[in-house]
C-alpha positions as protocol buffer text, in pm:
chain_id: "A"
residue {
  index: 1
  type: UNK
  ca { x: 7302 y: 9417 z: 9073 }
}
residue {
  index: 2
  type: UNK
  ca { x: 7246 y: 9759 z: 8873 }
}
residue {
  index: 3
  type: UNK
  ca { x: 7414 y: 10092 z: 9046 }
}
residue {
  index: 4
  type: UNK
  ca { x: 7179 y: 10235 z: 9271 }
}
residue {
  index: 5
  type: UNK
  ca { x: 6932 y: 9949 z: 9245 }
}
residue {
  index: 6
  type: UNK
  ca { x: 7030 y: 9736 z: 9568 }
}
residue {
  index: 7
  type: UNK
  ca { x: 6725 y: 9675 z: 9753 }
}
residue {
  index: 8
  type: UNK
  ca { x: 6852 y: 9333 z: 9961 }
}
residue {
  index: 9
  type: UNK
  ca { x: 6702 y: 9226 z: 10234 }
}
residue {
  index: 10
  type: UNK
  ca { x: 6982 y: 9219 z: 10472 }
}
residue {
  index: 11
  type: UNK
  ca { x: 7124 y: 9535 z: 10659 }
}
residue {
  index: 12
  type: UNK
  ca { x: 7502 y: 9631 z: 10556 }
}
residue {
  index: 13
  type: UNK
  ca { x: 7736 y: 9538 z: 10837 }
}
residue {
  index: 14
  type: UNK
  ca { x: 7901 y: 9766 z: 11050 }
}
residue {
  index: 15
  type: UNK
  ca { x: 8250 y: 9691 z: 10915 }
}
residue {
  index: 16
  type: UNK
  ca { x: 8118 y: 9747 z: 10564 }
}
residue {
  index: 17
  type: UNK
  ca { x: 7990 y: 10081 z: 10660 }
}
residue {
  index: 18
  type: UNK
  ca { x: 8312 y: 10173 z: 10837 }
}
residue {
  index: 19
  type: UNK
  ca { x: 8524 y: 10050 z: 10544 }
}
residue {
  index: 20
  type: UNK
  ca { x: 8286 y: 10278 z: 10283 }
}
residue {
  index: 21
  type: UNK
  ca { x: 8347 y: 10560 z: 10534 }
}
residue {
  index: 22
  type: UNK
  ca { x: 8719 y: 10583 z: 10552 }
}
residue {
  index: 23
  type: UNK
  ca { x: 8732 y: 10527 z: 10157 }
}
residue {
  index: 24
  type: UNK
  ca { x: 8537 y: 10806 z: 10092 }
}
residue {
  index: 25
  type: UNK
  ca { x: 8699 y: 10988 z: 10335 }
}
residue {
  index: 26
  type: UNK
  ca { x: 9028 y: 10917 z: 10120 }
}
residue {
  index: 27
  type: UNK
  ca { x: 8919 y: 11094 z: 9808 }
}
residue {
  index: 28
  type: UNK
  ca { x: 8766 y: 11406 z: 10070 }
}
residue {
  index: 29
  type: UNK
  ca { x: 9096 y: 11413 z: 10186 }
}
residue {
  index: 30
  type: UNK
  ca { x: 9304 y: 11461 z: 9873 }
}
residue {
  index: 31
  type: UNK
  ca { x: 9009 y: 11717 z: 9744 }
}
residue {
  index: 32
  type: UNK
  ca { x: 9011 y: 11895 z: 10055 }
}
residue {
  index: 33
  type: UNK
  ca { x: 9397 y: 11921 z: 10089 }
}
residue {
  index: 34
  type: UNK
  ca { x: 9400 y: 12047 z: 9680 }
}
residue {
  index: 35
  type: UNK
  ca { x: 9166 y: 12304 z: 9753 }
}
residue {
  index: 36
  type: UNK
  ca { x: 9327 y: 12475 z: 10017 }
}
residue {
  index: 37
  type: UNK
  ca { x: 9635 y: 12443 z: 9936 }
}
residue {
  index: 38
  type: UNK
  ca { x: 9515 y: 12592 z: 9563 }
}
residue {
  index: 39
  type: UNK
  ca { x: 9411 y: 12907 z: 9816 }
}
residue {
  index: 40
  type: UNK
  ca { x: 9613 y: 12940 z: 10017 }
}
residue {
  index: 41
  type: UNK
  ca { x: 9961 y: 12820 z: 9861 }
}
residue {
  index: 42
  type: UNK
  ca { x: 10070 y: 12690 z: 10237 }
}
residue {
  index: 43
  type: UNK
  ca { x: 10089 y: 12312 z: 10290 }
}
residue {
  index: 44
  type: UNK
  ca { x: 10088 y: 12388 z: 10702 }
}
residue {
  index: 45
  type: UNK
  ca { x: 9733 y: 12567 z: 10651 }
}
residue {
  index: 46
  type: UNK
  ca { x: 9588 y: 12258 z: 10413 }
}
residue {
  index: 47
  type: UNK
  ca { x: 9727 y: 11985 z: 10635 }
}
residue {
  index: 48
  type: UNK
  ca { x: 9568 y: 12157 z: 10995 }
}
residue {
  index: 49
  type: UNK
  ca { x: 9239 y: 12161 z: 10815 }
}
residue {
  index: 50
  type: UNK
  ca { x: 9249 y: 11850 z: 10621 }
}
residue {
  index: 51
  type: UNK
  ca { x: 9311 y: 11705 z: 11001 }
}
residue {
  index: 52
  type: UNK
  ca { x: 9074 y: 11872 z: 11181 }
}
residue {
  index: 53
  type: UNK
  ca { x: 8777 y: 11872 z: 10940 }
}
residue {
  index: 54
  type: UNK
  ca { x: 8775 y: 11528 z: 10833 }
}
residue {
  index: 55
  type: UNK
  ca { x: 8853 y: 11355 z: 11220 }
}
residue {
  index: 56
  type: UNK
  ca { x: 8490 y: 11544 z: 11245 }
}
residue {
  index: 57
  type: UNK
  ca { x: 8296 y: 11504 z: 10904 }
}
residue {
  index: 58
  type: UNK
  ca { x: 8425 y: 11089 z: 10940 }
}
residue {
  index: 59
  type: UNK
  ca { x: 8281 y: 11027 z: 11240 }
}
residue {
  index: 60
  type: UNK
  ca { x: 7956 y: 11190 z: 11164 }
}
residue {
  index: 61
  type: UNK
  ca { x: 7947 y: 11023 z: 10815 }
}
residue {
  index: 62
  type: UNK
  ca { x: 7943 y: 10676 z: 10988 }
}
residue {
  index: 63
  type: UNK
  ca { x: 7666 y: 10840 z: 11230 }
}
residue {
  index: 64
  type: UNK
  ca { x: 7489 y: 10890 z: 10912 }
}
residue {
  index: 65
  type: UNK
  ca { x: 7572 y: 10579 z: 10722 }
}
residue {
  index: 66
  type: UNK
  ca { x: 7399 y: 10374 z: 11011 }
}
residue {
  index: 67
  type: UNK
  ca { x: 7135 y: 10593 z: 11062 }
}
residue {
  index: 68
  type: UNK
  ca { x: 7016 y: 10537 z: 10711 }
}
residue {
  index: 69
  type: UNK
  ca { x: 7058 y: 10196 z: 10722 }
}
residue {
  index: 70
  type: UNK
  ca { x: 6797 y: 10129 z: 11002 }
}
residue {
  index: 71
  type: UNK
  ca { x: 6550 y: 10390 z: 10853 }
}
residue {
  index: 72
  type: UNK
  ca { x: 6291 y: 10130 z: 10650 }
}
residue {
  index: 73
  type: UNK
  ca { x: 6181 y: 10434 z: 10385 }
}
residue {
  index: 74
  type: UNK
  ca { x: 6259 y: 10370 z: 10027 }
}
residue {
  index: 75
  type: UNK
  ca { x: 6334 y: 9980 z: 10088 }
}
residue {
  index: 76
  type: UNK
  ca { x: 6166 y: 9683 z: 9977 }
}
residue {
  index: 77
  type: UNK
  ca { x: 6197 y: 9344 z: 10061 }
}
residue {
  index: 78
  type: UNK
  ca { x: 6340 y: 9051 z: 9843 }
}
residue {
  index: 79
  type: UNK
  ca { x: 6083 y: 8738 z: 9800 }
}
């Protein structure tokens, strides 16, 4: 299977979707925390927002992840 090229004809799972969702939200976490803290210089600051935004952006990522995977557009089916 080439990156990007997936085009099965079964629907991901909901655990697979949850799984992809909390490891991205891994790597958004240590950005996010970096970033602020690069700002700001205050670890209190970083952590509140790392907390806050990413409870949020998770939850709608997952929203989004199974969205997309009922939305037929772009698919094609595998004889």
């Amino acid at each position: 299977m080439a990156l990007g090229g997936n085009r099965s004809r079964f629907r991901e799972n909901f655990k697979r979707s949850v799984v992809k969702a909390v490891s991205y939200r891994v790597i958004i976490v240590a950005a996010d925390f970096t970033a602020v803290y690069l700002f700001t210089h205050n670890t209190d600051v970083a952590t509140g927002f790392v907390i806050v935004s990413n409870v949020y952006t998770t939850v709608l990522y997952l929203v989004h992840e199974r969205f997309w995977d009922r939305v037929g557009w772009g698919k094609a089916s595998v004889a």
